[in-house]
C-alpha positions as CSV (number, residue, x, y, z in Angstrom):
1,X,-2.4,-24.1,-25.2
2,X,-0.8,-24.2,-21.9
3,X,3.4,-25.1,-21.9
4,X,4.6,-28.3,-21.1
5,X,8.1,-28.0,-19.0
6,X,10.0,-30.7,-17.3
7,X,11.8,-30.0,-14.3
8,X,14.8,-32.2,-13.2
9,X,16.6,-31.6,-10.2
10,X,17.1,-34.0,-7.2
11,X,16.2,-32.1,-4.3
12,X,12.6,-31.5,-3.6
13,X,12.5,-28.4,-2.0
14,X,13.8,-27.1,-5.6
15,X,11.9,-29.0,-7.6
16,X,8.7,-27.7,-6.0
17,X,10.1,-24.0,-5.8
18,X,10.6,-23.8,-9.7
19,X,7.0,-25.7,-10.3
20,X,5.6,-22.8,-8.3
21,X,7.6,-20.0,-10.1
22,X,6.9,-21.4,-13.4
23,X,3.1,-21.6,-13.0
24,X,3.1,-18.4,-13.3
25,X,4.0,-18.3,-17.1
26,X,0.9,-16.9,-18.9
27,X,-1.0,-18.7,-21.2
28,X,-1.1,-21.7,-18.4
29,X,1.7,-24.6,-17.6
30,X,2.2,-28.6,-17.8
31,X,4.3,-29.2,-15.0
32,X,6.3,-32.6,-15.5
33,X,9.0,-33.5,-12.7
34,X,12.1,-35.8,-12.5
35,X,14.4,-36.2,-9.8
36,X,16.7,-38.3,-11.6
37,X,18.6,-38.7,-15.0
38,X,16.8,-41.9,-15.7
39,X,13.6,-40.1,-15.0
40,X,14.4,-37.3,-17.1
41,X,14.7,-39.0,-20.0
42,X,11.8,-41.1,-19.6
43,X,9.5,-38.7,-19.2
44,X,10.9,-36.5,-22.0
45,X,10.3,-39.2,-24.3
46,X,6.8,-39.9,-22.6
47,X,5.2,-36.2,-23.1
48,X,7.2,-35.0,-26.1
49,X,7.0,-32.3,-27.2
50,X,7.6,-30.4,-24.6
51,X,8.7,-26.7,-24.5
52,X,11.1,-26.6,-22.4
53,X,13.5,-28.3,-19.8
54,X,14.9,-26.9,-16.7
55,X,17.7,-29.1,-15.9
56,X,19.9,-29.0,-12.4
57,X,23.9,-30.0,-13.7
58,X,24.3,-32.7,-10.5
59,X,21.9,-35.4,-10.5
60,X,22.7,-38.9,-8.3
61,X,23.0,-41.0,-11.9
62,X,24.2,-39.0,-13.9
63,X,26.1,-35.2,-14.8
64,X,23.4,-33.0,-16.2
65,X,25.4,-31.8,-18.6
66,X,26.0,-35.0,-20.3
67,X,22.3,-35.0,-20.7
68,X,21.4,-31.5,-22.3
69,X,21.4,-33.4,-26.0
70,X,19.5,-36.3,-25.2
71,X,17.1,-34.2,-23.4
72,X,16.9,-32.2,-26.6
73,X,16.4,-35.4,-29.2
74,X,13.8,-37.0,-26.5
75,X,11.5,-33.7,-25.9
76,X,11.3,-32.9,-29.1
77,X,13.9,-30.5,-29.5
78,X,12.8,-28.5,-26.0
79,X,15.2,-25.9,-25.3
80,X,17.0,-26.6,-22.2
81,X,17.8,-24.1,-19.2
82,X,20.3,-25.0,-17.0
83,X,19.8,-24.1,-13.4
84,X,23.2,-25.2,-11.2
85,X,24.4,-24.4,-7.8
86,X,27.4,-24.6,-9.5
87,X,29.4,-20.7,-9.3
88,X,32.5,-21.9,-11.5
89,X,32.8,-20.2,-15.3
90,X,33.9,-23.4,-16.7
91,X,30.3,-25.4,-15.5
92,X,28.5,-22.3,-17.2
93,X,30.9,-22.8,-20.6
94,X,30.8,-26.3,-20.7
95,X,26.7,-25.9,-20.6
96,X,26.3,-23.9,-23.2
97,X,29.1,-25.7,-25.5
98,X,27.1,-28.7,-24.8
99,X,23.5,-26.7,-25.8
100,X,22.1,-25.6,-23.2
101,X,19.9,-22.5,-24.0
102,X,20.9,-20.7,-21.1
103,X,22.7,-21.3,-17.8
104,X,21.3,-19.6,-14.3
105,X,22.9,-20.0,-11.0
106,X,20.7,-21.3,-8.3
107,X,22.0,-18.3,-6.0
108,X,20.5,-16.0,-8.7
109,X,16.8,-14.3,-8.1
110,X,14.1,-16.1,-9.3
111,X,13.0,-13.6,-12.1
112,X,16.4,-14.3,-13.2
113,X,15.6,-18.2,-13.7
114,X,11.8,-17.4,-15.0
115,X,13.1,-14.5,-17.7
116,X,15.6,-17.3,-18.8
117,X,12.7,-19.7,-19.2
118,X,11.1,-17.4,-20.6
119,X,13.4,-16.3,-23.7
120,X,14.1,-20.2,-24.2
121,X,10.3,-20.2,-24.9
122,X,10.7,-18.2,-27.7
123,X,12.7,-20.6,-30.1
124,X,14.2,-17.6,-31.9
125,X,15.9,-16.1,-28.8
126,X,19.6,-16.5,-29.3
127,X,21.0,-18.5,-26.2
128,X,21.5,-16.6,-22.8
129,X,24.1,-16.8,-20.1
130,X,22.9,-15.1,-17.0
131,X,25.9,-16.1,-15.3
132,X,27.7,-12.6,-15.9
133,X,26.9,-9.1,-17.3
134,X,28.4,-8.4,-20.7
135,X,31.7,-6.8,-19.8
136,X,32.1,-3.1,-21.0
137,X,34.8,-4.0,-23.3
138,X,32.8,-6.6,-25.2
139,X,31.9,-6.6,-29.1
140,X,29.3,-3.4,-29.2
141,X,26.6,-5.8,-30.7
142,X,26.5,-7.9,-27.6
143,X,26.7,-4.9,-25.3
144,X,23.4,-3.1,-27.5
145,X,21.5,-6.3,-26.9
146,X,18.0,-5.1,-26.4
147,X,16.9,-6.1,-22.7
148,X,12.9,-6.7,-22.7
149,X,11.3,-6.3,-19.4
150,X,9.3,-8.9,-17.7
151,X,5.9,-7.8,-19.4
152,X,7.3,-7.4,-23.0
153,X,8.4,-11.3,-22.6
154,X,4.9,-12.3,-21.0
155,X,4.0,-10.5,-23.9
156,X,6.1,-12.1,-26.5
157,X,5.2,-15.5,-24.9
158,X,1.3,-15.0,-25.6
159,X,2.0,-13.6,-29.1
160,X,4.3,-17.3,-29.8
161,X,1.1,-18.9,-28.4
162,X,-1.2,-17.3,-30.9
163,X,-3.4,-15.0,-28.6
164,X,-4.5,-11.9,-30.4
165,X,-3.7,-8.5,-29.4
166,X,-7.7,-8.5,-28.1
167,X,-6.7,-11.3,-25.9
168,X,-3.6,-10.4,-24.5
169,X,-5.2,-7.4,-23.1
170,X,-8.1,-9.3,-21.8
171,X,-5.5,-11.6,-19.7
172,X,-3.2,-8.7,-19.1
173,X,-6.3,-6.2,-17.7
């Protein structure tokens, strides 16, 4: 069953940029757009359940931020992904303090936003900040993290959507 993601940012250009990277999750995507708060929250509420919200922080009517709760309550309890131009630490704590799944800067690559999406898919993921590396003199359990490539998390996204190992190597070739 293909994934149902809204994407909430007010500039177009974005908006269509992460509809085209996220079409190429496998398993097949729902592609729901809002350009504003308002929006947002309507169509949350609309298609709930979705699986996931990728939310820009400055919308014209209101701070993203404020909205990463109701966003949860009215999807369904989506995870949300945070996707700012943003640069400043504090925008990235307050994010994640607030619930956000993960936080991505828009000047990161795109795999960097689509990996993040793509842990948030898998519910039990613990919550990501792509933000910064783990510094070297972090706790040793966050710097042993296991990182999973790009194909282990396509991989871990068609297992959470019930394919069978036959399947996923028929999609996979």
């Amino acid at each position: 069953m293909p994934y149902k993601i809204l994407i909430v940012d007010d500039h177009a250009l974005v908006r269509d940029g992460l509809s085209m990277l996220v079409s190429a999750l496998p398993g097949g995507v729902t592609i729901l757009t809002a350009e504003t708060a308002a929006q947002a929250l309507e169509q949350a509420e609309l298609h709930a359940p979705l699986d996931a919200v990728l939310l820009d922080c400055n919308l014209p009517d209101s701070s993203g931020l404020n909205m990463i709760k109701a966003l949860q309550v009215r999807s369904g309890g989506a995870p949300v992904v945070v996707v700012s131009a943003d640069e400043t630490e504090h925008v990235s704590n307050q994010a994640m303090q607030m619930g956000a799944n993960a936080f991505v800067r828009k000047s990161q690559a795109s795999s960097t936003v689509l990996n993040a999406l793509k842990l948030a898919l898998l519910h039990g993921i613990p919550s990501v900040r792509t933000a910064t590396p783990v510094p070297m003199h972090a706790a040793p359990a966050l710097r042993a993290a296991p990182v999973l490539t790009a194909r282990q998390l396509d991989i871990l996204l068609m297992l959470d959507q019930g394919l069978t190992n036959k399947g996923i190597a028929l999609q996979l070739g």
